[in-house]
N, C-alpha and C positions, 0 to 999 in steps of 0.2 A: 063597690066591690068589697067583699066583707074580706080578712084579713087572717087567715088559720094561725095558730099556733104551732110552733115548730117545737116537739119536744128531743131530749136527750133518745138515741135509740135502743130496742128493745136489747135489755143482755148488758148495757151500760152502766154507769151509776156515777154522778156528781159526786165529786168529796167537796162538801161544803164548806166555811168557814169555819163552822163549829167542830168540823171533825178534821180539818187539817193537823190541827197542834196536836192529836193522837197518832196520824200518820208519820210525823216530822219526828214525834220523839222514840216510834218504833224506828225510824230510818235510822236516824242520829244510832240508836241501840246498836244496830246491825252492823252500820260499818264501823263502830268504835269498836265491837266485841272481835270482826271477823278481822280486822288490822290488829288485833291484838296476839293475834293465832297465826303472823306472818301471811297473810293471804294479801292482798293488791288489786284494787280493783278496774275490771275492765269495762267498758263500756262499746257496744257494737249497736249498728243500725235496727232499726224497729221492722224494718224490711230485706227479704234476701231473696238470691233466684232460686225457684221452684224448688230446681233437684236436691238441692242441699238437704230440705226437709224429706225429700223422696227415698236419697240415700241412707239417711241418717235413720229415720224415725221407723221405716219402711212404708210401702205403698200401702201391705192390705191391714193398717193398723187405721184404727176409729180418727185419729186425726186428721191423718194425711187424706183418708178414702170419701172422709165428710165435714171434718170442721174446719178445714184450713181457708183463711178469703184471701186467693189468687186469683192474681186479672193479667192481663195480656196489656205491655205498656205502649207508647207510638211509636217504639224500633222492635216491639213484636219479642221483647224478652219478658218469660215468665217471671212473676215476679210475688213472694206471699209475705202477708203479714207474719212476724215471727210466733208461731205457736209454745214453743220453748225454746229454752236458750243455750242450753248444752252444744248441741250442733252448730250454730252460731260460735262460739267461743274455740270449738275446737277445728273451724273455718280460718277462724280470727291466727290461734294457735300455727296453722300450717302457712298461711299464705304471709307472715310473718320470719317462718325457717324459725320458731323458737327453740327448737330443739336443740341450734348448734350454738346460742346462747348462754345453757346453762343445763345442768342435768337435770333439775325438776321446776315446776312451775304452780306458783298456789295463785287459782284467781279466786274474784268471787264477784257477782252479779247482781244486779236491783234493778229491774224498770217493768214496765207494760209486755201483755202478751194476749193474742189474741186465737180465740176456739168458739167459733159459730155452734155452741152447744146449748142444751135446754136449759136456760136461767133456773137459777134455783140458789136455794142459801147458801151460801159462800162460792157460790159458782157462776162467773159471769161472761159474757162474752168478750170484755175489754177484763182482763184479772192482773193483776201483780206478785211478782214471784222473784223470791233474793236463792240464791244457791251458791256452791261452790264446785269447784273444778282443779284436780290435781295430776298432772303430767308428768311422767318418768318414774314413779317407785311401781314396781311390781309387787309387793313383800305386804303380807297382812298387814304389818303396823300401821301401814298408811291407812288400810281401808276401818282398824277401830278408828286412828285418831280423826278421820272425818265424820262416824258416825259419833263418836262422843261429842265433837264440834259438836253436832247437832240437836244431840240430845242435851248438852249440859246449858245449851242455849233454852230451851224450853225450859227446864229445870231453873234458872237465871231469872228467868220472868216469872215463875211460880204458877205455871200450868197445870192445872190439876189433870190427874186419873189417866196422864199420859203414858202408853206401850211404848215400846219398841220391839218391835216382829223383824225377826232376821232367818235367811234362807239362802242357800246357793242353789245357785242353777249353774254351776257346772262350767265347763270348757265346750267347745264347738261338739264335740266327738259325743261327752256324756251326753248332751241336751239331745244330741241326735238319736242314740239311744231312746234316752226319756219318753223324747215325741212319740218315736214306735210303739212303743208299747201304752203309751197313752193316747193313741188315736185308735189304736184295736182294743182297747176298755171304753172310752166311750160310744164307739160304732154300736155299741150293745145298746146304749137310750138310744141311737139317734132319733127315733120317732117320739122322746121325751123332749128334747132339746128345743131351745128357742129359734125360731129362726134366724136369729144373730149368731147365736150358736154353732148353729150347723152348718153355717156358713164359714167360720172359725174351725171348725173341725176340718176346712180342708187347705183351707189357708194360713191359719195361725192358729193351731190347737194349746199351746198354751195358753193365750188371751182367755178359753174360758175358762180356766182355773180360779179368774180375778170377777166371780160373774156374781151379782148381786141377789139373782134369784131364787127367792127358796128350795124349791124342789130341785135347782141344778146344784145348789148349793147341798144338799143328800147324797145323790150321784158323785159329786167332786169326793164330797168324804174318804169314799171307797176305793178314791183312783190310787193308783201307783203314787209312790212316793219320790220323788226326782232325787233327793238326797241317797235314797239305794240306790241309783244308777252313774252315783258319783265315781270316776277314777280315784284311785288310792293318791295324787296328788292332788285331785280337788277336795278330798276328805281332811287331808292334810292342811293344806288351805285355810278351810274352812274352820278347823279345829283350831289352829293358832291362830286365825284371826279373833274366836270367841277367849279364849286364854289371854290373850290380850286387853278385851273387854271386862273379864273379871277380874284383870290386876286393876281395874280403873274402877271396880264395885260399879261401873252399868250394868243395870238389870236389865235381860231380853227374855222375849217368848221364840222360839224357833217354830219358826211358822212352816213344817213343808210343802203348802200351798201356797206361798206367796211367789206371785212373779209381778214385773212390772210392766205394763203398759206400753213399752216400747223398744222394737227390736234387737235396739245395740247393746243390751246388758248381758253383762257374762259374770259367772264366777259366785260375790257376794251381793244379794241384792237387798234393801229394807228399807220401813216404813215408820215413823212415829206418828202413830194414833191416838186419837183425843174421845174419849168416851160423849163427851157434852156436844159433839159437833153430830152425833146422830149418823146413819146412812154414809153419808160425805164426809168420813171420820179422821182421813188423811189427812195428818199437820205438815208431812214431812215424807219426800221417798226418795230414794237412788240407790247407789251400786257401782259394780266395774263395770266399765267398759273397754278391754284391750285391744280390741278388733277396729274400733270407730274409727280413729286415725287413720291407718293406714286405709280404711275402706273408704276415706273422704280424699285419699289423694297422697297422704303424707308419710312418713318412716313409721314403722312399727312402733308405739308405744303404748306401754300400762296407761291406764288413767284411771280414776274415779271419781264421782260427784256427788252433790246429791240439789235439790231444788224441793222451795219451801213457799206455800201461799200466805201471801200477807194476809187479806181479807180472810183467811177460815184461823189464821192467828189473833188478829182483832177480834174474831168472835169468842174467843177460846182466853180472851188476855181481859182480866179482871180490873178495866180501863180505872175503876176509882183508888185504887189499892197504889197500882204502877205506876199512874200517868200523872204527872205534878197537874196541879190546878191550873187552867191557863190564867194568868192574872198581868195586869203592866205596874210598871214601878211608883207615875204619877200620872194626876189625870191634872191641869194646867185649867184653871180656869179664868176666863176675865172679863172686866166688866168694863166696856168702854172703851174707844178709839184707840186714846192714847195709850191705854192697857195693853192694847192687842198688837200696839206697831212695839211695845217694850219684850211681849211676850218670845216675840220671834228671836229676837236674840240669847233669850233665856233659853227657851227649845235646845236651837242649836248646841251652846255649852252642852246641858246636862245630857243630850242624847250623844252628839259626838267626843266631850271631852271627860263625861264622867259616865260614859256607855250603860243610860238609863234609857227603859223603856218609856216613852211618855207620850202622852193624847191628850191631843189641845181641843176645844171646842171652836167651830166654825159659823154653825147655828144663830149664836147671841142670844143664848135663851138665859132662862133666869137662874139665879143662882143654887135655888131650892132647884131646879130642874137638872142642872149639871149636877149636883151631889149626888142627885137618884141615879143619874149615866154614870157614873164615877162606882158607885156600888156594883150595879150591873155589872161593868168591867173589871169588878174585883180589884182596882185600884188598893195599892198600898198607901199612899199617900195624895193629898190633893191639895195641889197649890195654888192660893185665891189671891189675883194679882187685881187691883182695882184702882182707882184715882186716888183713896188715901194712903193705900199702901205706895203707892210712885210717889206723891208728894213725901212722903217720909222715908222714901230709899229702902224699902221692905218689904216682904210677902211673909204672906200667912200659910203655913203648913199644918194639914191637919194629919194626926195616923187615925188610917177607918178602921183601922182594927178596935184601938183604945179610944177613940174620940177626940183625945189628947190635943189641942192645939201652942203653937209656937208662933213667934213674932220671932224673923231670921232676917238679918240684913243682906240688902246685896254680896255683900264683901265676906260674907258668912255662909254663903251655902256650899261651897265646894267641900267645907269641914260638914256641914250638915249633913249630908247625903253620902258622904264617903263611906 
């Protein structure tokens, strides 16, 4: 019976070996920089029931209508992989009663998220996404100081030919508005439009505002503008939030065609773009949301966030430039039984008491062969432990940088290596 091969699934992707310690030292970035900025980070399940995304994201939006993987458990409760994590958090948020805690609340996010969409470069069905999330201020300053977060973090890591496109969409009443008169300006193509489109024309007519197509992309040009159908308090708004912005010298594009992808944003919405990522240009989006809370269950409150892909960040992050060299401290080498039952006591010290990285060889290969592994591993130092160096109480240290060798006695290398 022959034996198939089981690989990783389509939409997937292994982080291998070699690319963890890029992963680890964007991680490490993230949460040193976003704890630096007061934020605390939460952590919620990879899975939640159905409605939550249903409420939250809404139904006739591309997620929820086709990328979400929901299944039916064995007590018959819906149950989906989390697609994003804002509605998650602010789940977290209510069934908590944070509110009566403290009057605002900075979090911030990192894990897995999952969207049955067409794979494609920086777009996968399993993806990683860090964000943040702030509860109780109503008042512009919060909404620049998250988008500056955002932006001074890309700037931080030295992302080139990156925007930032910023746009309000308004209060309930404006948008309603908006919609009106932008669903009777496009009724004029309808027979132009995609059939995504048109389908969105009766559903969710802003969603094709965000439409990748050329020729819909001509038609949009021409449409009404959401910022004239702004109340004199969301113009207001809008206008100190950007004031705000330039006391902070960020540079923005005001985009009047930007909306976001998912129901519950209100107000300020925006995006940091990456020229190099092509098509899929999105480093970075969000916005307010005021409505979300209370429409999940909970007291009225302001919020805003925003959510950021790791993978179109790695593409985007000039890994040689940022990311230290992966390398270990020493690489132990030895030759011979009694070498090797000596070694293990040495390990120990130098890794637990003088917290060095070090790699012992297990193999028994030859010593020309451990120096070439030792390079490989970009060892800094390589320590050659053998029968005449234990009869004489010593080891041999060499630096691979300089070549340079030492004769170090037992009782001498705590001062060596320190």
């Amino acid at each position: 019976m022959k034996v198939y091969m089981i690989n990783n699934i389509k939409g997937t992707k292994d982080i291998g070996f070699n690319e963890t310690y890029i992963w680890q030292f964007v991680e490490s970035f993230i949460h040193g920089y976003l704890k630096k900025h007061g934020y605390s980070e939460v952590r919620t399940p990879t899975f939640e029931n159905t409605d939550l995304f249903y409420r939250s994201i809404g139904e006739n939006t591309d997620i929820v209508s086709k990328e979400m993987y929901t299944w039916k458990d064995q007590g018959n409760n819906m149950l989906t992989l989390r697609p994003e994590l804002t509605a998650s958090i602010v789940r977290y948020y209510i069934q908590n009663k944070l509110n009566k805690t403290h009057p605002i609340h900075r979090f911030y996010y990192i894990g897995p998220l999952y969207r049955r969409e067409r794979p494609q470069k920086g777009r996968f069905r399993q993806f990683h996404q860090f964000g943040v999330e702030v509860f109780g201020s109503k008042h512009p300053e919060q909404d620049a100081e998250v988008i500056a977060l955002s932006y001074n973090f890309y700037k931080l890591l030295h992302i080139k030919n990156i925007v930032l496109k910023i746009n309000s969409i308004g209060s309930k009443d404006s948008r309603l508005n908006y919609i009106s008169s932008l669903k009777k300006y496009l009724e004029k193509y309808k027979n132009e439009l995609s059939d995504l489109s048109r389908k969105r024309l009766n559903t969710n007519p802003l969603r094709i505002l965000d439409t990748k197509i050329d020729f819909e992309i001509n038609i949009i040009k021409k449409a009404p503008k959401i910022i004239d159908y702004l109340s004199n308090d969301d113009k207001e708004y809008f206008n100190k939030t950007l004031e705000f912005l330039d006391a902070m010298n960020i540079s923005y594009e005001i985009d009047p065609y930007l909306v976001r992808g998912l129901d519950y944003y209100s107000q300020t919405v925006f995006e940091i773009q990456c020229d190099s990522l092509g098509s899929q240009n999105a480093l970075c989006g969000g916005g307010r949301y005021d409505y979300l809370v209370e429409e999940l269950g909970g007291k009225e409150t302001p919020a805003i966030g925003f959510a950021a892909g790791i993978e179109r960040l790695l593409l985007s992050l000039d890994i040689k430039k940022i990311v230290p060299e992966l390398s270990i401290d020493i690489y132990m080498i030895t030759i011979g039984e009694l070498a090797i039952k000596k070694s293990f006591t040495l390990l120990d010290y130098l890794r637990n008491t003088m917290n060095l990285t070090v790699i012992n060889d297990t193999l028994r290969r030859t010593l020309k062969s451990q120096i070439k592994d030792a390079n490989k591993m970009n060892a800094k130092h390589v320590i050659i432990l053998g029968e005449e160096e234990l009869n004489n109480n010593h080891i041999i240290v060499k630096n691979m940088e300089t070549g340079h060798q030492d004769i170090v006695n037992f009782t001498d290398i705590q001062n060596y290596f320190k």
